[in-house]
MOPAC internal coordinates of N, CA, C and O (Angstrom, degrees):
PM7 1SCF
backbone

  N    0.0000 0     0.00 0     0.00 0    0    0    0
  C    1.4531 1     0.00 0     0.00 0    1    0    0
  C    1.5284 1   108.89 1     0.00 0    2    1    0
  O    1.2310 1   121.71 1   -32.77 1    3    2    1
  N    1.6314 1   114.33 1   147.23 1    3    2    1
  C    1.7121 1   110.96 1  -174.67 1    5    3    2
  C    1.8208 1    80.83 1  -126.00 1    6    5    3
  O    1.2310 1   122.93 1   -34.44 1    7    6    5
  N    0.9730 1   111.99 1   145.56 1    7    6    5
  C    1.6072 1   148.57 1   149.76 1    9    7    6
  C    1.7442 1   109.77 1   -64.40 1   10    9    7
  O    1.2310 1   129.75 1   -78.26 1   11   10    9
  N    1.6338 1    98.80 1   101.74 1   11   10    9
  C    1.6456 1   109.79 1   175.90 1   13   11   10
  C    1.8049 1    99.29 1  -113.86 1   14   13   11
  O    1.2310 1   127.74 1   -35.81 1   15   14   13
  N    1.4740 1   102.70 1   144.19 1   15   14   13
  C    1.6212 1    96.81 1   151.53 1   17   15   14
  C    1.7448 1   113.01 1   -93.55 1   18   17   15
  O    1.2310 1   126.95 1   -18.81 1   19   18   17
  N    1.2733 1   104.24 1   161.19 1   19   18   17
  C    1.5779 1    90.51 1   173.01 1   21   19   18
  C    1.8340 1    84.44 1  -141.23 1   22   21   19
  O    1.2310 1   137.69 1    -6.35 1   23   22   21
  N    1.3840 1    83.33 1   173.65 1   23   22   21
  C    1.9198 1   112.17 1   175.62 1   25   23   22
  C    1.2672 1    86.60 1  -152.78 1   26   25   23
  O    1.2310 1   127.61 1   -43.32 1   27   26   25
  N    2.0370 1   102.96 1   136.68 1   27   26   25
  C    0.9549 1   123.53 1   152.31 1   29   27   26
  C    1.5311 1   121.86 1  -101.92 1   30   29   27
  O    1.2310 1   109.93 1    -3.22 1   31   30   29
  N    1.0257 1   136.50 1   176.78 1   31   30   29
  C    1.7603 1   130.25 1  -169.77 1   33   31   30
  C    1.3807 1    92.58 1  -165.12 1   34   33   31
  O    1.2310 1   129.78 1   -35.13 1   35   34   33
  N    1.4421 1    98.74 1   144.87 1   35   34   33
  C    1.6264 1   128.88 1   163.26 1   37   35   34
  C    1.9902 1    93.48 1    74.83 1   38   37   35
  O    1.2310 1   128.15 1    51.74 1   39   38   37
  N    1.4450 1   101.92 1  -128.26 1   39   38   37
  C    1.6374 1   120.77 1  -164.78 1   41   39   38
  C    1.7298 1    91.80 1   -78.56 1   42   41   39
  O    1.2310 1   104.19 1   154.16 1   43   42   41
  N    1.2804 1   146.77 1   -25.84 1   43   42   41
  C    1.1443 1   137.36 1   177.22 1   45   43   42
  C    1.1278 1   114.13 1   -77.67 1   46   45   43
  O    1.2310 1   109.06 1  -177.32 1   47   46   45
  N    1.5639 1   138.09 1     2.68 1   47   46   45
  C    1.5450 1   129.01 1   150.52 1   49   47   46
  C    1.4795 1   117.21 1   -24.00 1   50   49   47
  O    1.2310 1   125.21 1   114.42 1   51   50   49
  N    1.7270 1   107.60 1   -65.58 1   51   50   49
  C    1.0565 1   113.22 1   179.31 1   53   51   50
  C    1.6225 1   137.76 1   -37.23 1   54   53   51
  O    1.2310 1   129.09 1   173.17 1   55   54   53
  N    1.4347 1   100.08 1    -6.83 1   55   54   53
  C    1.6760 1   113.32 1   178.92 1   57   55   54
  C    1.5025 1   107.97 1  -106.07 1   58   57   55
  O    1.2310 1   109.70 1  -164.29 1   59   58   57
  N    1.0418 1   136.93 1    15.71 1   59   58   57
  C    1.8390 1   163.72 1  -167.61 1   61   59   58
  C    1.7855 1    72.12 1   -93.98 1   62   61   59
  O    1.2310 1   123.73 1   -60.85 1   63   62   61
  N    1.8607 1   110.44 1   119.15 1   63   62   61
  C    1.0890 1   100.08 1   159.70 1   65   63   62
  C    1.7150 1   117.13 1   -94.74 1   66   65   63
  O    1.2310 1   132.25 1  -179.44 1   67   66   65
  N    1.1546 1    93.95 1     0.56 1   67   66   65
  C    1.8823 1    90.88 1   165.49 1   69   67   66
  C    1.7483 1   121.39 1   -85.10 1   70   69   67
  O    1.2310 1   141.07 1  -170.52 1   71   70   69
  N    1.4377 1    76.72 1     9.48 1   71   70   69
  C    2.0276 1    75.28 1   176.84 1   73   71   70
  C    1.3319 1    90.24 1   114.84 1   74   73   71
  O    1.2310 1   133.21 1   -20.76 1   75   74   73
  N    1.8960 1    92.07 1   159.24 1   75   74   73
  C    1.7828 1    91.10 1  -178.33 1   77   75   74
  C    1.5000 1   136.32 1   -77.04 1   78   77   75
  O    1.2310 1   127.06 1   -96.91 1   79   78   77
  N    1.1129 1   104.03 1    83.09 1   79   78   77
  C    1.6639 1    98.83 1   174.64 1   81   79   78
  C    1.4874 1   123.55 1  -130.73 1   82   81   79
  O    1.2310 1   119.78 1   -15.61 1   83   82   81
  N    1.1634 1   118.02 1   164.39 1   83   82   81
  C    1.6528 1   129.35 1  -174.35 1   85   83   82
  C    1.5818 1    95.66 1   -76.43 1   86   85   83
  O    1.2310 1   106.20 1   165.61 1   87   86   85
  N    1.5897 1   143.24 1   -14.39 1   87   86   85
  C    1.3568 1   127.90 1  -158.92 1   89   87   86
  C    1.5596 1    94.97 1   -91.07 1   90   89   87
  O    1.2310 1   120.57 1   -45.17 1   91   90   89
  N    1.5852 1   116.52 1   134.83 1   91   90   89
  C    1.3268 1   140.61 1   156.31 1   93   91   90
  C    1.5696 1   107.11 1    -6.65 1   94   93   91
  O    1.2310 1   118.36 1   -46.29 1   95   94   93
  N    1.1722 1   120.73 1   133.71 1   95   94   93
  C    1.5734 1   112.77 1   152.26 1   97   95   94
  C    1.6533 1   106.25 1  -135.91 1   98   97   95
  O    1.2310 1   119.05 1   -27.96 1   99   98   97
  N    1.1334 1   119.41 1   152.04 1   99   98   97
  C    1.3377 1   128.91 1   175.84 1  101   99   98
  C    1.8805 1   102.81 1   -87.12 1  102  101   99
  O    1.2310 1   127.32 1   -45.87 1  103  102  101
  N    1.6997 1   103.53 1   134.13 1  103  102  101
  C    1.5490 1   102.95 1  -177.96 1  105  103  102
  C    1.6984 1    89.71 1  -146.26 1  106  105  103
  O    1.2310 1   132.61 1   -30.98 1  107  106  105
  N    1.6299 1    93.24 1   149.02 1  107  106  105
  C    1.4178 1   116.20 1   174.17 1  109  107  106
  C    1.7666 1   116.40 1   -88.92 1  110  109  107
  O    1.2310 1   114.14 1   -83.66 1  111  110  109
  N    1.1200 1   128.71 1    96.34 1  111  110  109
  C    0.9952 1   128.04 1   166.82 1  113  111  110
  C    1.9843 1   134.96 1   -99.63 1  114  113  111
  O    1.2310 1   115.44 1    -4.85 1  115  114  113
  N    0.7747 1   126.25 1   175.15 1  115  114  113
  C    2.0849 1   121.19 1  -168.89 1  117  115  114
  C    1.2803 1    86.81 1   -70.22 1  118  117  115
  O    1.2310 1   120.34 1   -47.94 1  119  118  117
  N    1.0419 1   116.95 1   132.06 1  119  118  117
  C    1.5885 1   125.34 1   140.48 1  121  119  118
  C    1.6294 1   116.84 1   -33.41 1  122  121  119
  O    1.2310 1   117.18 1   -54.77 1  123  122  121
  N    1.4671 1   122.98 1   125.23 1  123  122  121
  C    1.3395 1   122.23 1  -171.05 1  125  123  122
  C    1.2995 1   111.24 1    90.80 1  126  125  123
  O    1.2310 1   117.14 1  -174.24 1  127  126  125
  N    1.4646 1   123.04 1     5.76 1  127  126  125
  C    1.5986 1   105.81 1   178.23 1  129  127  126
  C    1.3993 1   118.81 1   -85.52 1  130  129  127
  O    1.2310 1   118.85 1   -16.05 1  131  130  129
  N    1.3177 1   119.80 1   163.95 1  131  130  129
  C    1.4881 1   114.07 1  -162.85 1  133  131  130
  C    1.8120 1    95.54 1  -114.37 1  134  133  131
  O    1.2310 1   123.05 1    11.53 1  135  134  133
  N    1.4325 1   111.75 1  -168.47 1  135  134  133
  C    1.1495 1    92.11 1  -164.29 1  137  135  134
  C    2.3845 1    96.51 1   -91.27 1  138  137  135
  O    1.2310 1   134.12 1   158.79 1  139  138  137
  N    1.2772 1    90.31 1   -21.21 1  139  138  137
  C    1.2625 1    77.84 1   160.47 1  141  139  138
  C    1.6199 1   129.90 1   -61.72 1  142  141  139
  O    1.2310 1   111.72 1   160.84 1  143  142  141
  N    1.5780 1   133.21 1   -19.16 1  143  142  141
  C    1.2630 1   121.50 1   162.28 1  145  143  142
  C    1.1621 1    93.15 1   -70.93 1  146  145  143
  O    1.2310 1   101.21 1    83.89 1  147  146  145
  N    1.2470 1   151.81 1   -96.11 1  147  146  145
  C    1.0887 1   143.69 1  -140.86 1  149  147  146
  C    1.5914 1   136.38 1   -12.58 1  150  149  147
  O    1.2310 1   135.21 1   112.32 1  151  150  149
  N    2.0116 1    88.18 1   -67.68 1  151  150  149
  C    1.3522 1    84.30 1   160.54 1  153  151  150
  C    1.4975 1   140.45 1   -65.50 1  154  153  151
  O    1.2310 1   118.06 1   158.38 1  155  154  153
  N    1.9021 1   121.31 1   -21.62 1  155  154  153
  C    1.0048 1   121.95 1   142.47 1  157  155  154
  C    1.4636 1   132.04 1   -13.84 1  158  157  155
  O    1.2310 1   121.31 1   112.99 1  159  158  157
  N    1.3783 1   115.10 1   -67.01 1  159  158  157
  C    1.3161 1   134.83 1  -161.38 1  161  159  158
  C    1.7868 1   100.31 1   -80.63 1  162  161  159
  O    1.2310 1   129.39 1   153.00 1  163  162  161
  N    1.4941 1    99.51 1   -27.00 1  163  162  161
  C    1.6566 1    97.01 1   172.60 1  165  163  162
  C    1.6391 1   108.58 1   -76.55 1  166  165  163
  O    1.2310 1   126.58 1   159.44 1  167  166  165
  N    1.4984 1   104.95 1   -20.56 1  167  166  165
  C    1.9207 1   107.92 1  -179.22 1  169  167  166
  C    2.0225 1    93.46 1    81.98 1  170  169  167
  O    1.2310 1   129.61 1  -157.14 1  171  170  169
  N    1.0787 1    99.07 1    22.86 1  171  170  169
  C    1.3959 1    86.42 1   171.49 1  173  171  170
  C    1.5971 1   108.67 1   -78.08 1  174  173  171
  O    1.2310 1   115.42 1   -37.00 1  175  174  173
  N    0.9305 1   126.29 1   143.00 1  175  174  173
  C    1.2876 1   136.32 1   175.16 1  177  175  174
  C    1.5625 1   117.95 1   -57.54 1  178  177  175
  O    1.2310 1   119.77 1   -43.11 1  179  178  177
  N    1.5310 1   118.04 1   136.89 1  179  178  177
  C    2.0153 1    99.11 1   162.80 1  181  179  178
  C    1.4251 1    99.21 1   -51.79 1  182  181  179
  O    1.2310 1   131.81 1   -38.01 1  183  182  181
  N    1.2725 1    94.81 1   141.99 1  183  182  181
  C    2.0751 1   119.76 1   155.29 1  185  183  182
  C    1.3951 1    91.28 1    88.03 1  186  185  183
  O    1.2310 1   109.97 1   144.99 1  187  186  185
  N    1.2705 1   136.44 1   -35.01 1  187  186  185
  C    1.4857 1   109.73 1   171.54 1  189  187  186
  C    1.1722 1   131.23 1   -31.48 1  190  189  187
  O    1.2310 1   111.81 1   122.78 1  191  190  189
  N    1.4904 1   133.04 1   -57.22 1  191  190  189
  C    0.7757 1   166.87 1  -115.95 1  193  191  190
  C    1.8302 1    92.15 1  -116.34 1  194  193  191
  O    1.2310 1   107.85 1   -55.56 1  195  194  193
  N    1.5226 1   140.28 1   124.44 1  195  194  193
  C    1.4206 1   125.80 1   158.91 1  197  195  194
  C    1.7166 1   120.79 1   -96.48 1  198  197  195
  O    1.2310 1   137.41 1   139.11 1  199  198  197
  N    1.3774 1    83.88 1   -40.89 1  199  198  197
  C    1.8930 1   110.50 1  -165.61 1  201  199  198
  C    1.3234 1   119.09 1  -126.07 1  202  201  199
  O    1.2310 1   110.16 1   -76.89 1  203  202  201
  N    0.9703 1   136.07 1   103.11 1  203  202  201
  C    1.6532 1   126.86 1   156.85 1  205  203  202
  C    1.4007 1   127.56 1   -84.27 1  206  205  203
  O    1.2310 1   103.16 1    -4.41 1  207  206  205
  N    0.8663 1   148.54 1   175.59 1  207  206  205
  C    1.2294 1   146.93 1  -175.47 1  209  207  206
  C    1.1420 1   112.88 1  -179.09 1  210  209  207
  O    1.2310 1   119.59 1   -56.89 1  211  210  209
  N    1.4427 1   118.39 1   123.11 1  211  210  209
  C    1.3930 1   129.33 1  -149.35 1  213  211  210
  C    1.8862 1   100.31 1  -113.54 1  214  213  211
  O    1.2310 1   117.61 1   -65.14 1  215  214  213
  N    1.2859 1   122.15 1   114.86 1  215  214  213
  C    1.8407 1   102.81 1  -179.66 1  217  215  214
  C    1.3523 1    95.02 1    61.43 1  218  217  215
  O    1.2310 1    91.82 1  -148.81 1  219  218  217
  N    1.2708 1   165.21 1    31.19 1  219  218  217
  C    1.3543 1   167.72 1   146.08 1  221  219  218
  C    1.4128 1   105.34 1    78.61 1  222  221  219
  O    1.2310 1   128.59 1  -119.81 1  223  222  221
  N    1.3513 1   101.07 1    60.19 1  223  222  221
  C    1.7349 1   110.25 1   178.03 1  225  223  222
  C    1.5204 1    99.69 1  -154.88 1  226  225  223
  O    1.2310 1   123.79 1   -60.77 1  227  226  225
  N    1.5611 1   110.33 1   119.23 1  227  226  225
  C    1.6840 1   110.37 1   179.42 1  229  227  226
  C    1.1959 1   115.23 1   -65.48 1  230  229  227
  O    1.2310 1   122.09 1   -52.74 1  231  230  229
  N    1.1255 1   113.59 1   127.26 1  231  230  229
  C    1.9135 1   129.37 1   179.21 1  233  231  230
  C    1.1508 1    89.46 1  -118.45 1  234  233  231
  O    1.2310 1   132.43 1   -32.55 1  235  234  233
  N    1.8325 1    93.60 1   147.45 1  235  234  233
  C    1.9665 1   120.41 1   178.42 1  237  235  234
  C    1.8812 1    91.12 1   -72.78 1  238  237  235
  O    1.2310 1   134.72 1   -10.50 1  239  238  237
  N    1.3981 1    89.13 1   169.50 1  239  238  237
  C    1.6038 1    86.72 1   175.14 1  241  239  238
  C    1.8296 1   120.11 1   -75.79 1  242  241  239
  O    1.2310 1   119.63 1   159.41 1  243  242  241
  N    1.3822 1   118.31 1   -20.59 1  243  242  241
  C    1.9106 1   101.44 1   169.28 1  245  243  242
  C    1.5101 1   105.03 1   -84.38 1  246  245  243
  O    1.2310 1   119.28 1  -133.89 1  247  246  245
  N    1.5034 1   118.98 1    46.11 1  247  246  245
  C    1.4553 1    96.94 1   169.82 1  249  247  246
  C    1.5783 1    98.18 1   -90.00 1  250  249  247
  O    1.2310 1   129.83 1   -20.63 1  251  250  249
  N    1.1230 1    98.65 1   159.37 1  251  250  249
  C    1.4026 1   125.05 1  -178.41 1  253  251  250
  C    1.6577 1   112.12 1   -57.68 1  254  253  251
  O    1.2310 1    98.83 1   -71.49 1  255  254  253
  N    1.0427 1   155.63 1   108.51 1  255  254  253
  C    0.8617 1   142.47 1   128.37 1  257  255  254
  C    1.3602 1   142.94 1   -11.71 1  258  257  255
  O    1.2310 1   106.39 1   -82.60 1  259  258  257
  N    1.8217 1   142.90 1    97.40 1  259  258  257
  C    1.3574 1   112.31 1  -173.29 1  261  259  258
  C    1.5708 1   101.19 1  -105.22 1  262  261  259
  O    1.2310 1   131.32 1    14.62 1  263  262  261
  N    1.8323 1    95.76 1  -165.38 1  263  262  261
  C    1.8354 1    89.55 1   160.34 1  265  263  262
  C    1.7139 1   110.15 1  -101.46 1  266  265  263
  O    1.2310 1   139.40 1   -25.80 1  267  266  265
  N    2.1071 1    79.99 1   154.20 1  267  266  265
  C    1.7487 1    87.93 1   174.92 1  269  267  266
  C    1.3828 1    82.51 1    98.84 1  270  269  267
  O    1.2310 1   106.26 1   126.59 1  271  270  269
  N    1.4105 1   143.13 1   -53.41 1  271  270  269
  C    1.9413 1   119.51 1  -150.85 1  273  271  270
  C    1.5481 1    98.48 1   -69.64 1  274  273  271
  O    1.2310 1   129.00 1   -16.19 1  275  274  273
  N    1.0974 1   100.26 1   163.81 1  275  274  273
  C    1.2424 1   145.41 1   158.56 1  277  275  274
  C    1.5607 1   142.59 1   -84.07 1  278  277  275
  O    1.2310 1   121.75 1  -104.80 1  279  278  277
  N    1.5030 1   114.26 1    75.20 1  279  278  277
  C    1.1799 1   139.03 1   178.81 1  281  279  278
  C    1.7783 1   123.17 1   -50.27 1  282  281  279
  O    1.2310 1   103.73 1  -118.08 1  283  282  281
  N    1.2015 1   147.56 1    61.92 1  283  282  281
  C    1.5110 1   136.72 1   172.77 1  285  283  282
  C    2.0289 1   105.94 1   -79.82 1  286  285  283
  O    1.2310 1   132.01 1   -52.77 1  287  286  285
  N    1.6121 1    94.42 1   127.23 1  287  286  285
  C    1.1690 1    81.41 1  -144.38 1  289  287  286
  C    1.9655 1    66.44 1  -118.52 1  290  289  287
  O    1.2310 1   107.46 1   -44.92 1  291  290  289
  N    1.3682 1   140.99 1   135.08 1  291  290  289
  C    1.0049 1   169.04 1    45.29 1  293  291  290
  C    2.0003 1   149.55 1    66.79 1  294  293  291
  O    1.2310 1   114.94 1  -120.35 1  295  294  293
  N    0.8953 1   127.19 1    59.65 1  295  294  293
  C    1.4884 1   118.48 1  -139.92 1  297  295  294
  C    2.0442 1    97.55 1   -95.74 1  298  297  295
  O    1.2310 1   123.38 1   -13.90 1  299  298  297
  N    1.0888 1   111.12 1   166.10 1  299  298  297
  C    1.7928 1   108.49 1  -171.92 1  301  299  298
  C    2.2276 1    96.21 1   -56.61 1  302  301  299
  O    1.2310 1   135.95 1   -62.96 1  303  302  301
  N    1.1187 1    86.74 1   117.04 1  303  302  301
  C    2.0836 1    98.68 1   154.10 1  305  303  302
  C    1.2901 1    96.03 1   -81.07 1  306  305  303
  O    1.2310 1   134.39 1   -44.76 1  307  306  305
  N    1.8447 1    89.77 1   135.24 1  307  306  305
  C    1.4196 1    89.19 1   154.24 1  309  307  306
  C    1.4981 1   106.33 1  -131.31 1  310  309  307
  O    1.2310 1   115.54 1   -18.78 1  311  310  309
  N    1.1345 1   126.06 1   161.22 1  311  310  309
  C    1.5714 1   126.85 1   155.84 1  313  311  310
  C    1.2587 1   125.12 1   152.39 1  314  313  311
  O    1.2310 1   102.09 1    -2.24 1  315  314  313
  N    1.7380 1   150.35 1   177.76 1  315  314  313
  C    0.9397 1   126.99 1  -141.17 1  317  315  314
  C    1.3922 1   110.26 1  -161.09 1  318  317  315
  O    1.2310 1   120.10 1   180.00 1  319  318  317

């Protein structure tokens, strides 16, 4: 298992398993997970999700996961 922090933002609070909030939490996930397990394991839904950004750099969803990064994970903006 590697040690990630994550942040959720906007309508994906609600997947914060400490309750809904935007503040960071540290989570243990398998070694080798990509960022598609992740959100899995958060139960985020496909398409919830727009942007991730890993260490504040956008990664596709099979990027690798390491330990220690830093996950801000993103849901579709809309507006005009």
């Amino acid at each position: 298992m590697i040690t990630i922090e994550v942040a959720l933002f906007a309508t994906l609070r609600i997947y914060n398993p400490n309750g809904e909030s935007s503040e960071p939490f540290k989570m243990q996930v398998p070694e080798g997970s990509t960022v598609t397990n992740l959100l899995a394991i958060l139960k985020i839904p496909p398409g919830e999700s727009k942007q991730v950004f890993i260490n504040s750099c956008r990664q596709e969803l099979d990027y690798i996961l390491q330990e220690g990064e830093r996950a801000a994970i993103f849901p579709p903006i809309a507006g005009g």
